[in-house]
C-alpha positions as CSV (number, residue, x, y, z in Angstrom):
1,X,10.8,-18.8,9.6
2,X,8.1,-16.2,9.1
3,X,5.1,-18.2,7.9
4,X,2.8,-16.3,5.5
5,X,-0.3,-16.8,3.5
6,X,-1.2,-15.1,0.4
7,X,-4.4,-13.9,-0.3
8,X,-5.9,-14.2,-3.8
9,X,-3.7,-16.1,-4.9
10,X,-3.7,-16.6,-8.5
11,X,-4.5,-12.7,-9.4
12,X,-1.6,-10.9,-11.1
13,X,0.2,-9.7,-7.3
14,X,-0.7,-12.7,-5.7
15,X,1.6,-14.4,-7.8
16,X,3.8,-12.0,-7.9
17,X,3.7,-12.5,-4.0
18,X,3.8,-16.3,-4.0
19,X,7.1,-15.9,-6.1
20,X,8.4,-13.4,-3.8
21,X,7.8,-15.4,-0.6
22,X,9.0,-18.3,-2.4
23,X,12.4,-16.8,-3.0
24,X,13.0,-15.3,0.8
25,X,15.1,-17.1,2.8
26,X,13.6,-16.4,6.1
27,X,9.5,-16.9,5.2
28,X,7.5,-20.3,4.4
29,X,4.2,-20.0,2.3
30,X,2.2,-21.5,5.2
31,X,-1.2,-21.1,2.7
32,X,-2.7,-19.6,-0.2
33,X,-6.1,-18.5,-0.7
34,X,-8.4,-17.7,-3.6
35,X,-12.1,-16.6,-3.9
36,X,-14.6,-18.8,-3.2
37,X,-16.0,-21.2,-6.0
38,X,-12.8,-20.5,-8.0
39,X,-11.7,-23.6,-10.3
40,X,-8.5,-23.4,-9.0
41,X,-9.5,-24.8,-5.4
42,X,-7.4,-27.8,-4.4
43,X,-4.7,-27.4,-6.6
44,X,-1.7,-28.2,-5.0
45,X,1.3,-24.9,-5.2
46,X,4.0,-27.0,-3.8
47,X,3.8,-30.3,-1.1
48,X,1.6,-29.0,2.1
49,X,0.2,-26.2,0.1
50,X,-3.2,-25.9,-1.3
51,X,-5.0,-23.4,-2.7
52,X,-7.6,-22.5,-0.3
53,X,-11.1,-20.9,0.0
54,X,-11.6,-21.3,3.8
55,X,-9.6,-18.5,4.9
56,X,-10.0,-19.5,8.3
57,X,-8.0,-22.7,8.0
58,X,-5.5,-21.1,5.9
59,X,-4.7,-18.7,8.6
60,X,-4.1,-21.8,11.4
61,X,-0.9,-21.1,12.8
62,X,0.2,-18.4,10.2
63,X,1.7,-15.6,11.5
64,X,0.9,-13.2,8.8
65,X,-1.3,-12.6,5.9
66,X,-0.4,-10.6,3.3
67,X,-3.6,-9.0,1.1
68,X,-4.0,-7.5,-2.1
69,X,-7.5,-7.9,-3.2
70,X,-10.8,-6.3,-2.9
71,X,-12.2,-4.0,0.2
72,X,-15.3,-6.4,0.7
73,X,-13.2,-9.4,0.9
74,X,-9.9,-7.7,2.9
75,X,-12.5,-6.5,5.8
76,X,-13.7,-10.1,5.6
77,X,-9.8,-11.3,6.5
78,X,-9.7,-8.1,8.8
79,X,-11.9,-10.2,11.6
80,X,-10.4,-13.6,11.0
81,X,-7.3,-12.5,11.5
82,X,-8.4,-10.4,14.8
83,X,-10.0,-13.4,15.9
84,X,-6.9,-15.9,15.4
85,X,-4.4,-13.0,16.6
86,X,-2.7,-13.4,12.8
87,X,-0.8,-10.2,11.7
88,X,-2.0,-8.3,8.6
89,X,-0.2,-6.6,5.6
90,X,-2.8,-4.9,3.7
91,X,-2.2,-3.4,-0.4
92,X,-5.9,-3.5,-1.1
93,X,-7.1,0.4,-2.3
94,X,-10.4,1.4,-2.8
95,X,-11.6,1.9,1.0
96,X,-13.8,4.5,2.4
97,X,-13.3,6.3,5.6
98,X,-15.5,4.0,7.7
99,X,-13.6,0.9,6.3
100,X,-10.3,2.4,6.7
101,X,-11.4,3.2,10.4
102,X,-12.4,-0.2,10.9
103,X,-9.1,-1.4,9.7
104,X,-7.6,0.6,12.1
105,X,-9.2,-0.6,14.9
106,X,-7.8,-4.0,14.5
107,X,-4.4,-2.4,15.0
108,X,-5.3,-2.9,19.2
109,X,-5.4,-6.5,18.9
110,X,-2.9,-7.4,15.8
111,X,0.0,-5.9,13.8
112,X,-1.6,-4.0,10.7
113,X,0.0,-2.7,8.0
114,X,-2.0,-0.3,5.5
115,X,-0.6,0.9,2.6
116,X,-2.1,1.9,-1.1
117,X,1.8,1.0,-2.3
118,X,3.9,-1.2,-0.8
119,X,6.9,0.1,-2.8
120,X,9.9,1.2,-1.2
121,X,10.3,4.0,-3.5
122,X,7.0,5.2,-3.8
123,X,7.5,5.5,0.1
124,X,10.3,7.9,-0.5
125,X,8.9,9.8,-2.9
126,X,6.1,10.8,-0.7
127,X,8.9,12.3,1.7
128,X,10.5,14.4,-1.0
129,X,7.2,15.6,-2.1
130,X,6.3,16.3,1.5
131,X,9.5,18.5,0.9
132,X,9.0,20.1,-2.3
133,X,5.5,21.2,-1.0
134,X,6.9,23.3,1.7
135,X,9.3,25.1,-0.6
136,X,6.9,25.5,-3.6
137,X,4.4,26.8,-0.9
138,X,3.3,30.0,-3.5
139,X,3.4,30.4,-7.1
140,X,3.3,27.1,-8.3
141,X,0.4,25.1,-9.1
142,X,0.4,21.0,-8.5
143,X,-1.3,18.2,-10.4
144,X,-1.0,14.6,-9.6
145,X,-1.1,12.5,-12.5
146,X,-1.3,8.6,-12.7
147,X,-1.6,5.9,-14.6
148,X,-2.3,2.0,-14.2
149,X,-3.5,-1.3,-16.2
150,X,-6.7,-1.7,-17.9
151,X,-7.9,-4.0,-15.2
152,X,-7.7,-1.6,-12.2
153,X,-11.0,-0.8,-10.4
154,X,-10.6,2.5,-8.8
155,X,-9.5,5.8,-9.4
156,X,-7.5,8.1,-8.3
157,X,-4.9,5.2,-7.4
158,X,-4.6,5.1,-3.7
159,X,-1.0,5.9,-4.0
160,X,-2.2,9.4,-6.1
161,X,-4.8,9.9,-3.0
162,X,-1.7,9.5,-0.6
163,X,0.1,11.7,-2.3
164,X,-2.6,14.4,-2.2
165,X,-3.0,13.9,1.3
166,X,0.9,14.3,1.8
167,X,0.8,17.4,-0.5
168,X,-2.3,19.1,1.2
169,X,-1.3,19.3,4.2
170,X,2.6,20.1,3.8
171,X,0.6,23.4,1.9
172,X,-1.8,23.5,4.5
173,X,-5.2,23.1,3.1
174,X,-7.8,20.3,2.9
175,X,-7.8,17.8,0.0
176,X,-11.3,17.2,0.5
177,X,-12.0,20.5,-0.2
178,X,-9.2,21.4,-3.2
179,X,-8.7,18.3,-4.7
180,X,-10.2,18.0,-8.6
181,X,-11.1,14.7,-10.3
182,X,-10.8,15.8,-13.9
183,X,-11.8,18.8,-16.1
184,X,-14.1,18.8,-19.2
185,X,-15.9,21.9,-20.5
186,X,-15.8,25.6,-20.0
187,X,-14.0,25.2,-16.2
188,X,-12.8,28.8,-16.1
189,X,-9.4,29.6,-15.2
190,X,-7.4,27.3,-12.6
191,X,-8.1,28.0,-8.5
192,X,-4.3,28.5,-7.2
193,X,-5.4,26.6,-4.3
194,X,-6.5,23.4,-6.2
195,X,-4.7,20.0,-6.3
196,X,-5.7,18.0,-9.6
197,X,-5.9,14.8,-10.5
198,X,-5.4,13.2,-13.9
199,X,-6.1,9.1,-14.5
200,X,-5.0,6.9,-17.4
201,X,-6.0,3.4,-18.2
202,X,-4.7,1.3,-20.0
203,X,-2.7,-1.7,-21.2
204,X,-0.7,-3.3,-19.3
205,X,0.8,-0.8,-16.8
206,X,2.0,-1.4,-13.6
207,X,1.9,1.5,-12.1
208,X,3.1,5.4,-13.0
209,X,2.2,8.6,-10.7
210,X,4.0,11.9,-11.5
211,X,3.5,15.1,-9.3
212,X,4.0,18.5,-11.1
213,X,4.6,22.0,-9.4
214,X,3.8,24.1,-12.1
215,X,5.2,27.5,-11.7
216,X,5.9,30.7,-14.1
217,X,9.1,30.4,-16.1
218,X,9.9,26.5,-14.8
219,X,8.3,23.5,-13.3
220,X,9.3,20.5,-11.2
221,X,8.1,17.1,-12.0
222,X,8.5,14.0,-9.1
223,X,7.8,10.7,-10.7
224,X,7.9,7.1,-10.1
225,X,7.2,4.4,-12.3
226,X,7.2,0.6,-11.6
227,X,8.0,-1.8,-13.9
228,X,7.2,-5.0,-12.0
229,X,4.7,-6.1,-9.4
230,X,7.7,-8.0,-8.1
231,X,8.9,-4.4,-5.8
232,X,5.2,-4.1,-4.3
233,X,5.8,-7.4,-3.4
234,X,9.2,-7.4,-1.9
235,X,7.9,-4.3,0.0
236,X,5.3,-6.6,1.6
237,X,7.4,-9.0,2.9
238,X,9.5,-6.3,4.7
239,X,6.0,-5.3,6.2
240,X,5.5,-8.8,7.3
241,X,8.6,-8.7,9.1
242,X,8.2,-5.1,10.6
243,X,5.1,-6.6,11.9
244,X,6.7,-9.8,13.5
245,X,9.1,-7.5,15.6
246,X,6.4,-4.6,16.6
247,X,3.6,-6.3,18.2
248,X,-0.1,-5.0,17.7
249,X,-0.1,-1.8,16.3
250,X,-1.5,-0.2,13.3
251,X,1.1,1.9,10.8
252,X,1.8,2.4,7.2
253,X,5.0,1.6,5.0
254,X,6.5,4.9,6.4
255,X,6.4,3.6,9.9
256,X,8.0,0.2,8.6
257,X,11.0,2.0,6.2
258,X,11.5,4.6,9.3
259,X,10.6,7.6,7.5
């Protein structure tokens, strides 16, 4: 039995985790943890399990953790889990480049798994737009448009950044240096060689991100929307169990879907 622990716990994919570990045959929720000086501390989530603020103890003989919360606390678990050699299945979004270097230095000494979104179909679609970049190479002009829940923190989405990053360099240019976080005022007519970004907040969404090659006389849309934290979740678990048969490493949900 794989033996996992959740990380916060009672936020809305924690518990969308805890259920999905819950339901897997082959895992046990070894622990579940929540922030520090949360009221929930010490409730007992079934016989053996209690919600936990020392992450440390939590991790005791786990041999994965699975985290979707903030950057600050995720680089927190990033050393405990070096130091107890537990393996690591990241969602958190939101880091910068020094963070997301730091992560990846862990990979030498545990199994890490990095991914903005854990879905399986996000996952693809980032190979077919990898695809449909190379072929709408000229003439066609691409926007990435997303849109979550009211309570999301950051934006772009880390799932609209990855698929800039796929898009840029299947055309061969540098997102850092295209890439356009909204338009308001007189902005002049559209560079060809731009990649734009649109965000929505609002509600109660899950998660929608829809890439459009905008050409003359046509245009190709690739969407995917989720309509439950429940396949972020799933995807996660089949991290975990990448993880359990690769060793230390470090690699995203294209390495674990063989992509």
């Amino acid at each position: 039995m794989l033996k996992v622990v959740v990380a916060g716990s009672t936020g809305r994919m924690g518990k969308a985790l805890l259920e999905a570990v819950d339901m897997a045959p082959d895992c046990v929720l070894h622990g579940a943890v929540v922030r520090q000086g949360s009221p929930a501390v010490g409730q007992m989530l079934m016989p053996g399990v209690l919600l936990m603020s020392d992450v440390g103890a939590a991790l005791t003989g786990a041999d994965v953790l699975i985290d979707f919360t903030r950057p600050e606390s995720t680089l927190q678990h990033v050393a405990l889990c070096e130091h107890l050699g537990v393996n690591l299945v990241i969602g958190t979004t939101g880091f910068d480049a020094a963070q997301q270097e730091r992560i990846r230095q862990a990979g030498q000494r545990i199994g890490v798994v990095l991914a903005p979104n854990m879905s399986v179909g996000v996952n693809l679609v980032l190979g077919l737009l990898e695809s449909a970049a190379k072929v709408l190479n000229e003439g066609y002009d691409v926007e990435i448009i997303e849109a979550h829940h009211r309570h999301k923190v950051d934006a772009p989405s880390g799932t609209a950044l990855s698929m800039g990053k796929v898009l840029a360099r299947a055309l061969g240019r540098d997102l850092d240096s295209c890439a356009v976080y909204g338009r308001q005022g007189h902005t002049g007519e559209r560079d060809a060689q731009t990649i734009g970004f649109a965000t929505v907040r609002g509600g109660d969404i899950i998660g929608d991100h829809t890439v459009l090659f905008a050409g003359i006389g046509e245009r190709v849309e690739i969407s995917h929307k989720a309509s439950s934290r429940m396949t972020f979740a799933q995807g996660a678990l089949r991290a975990a169990r990448f993880l359990r048969t690769q060793g230390s490493g470090f690699y995203d949900m294209r390495d674990v879907l063989g992509l």
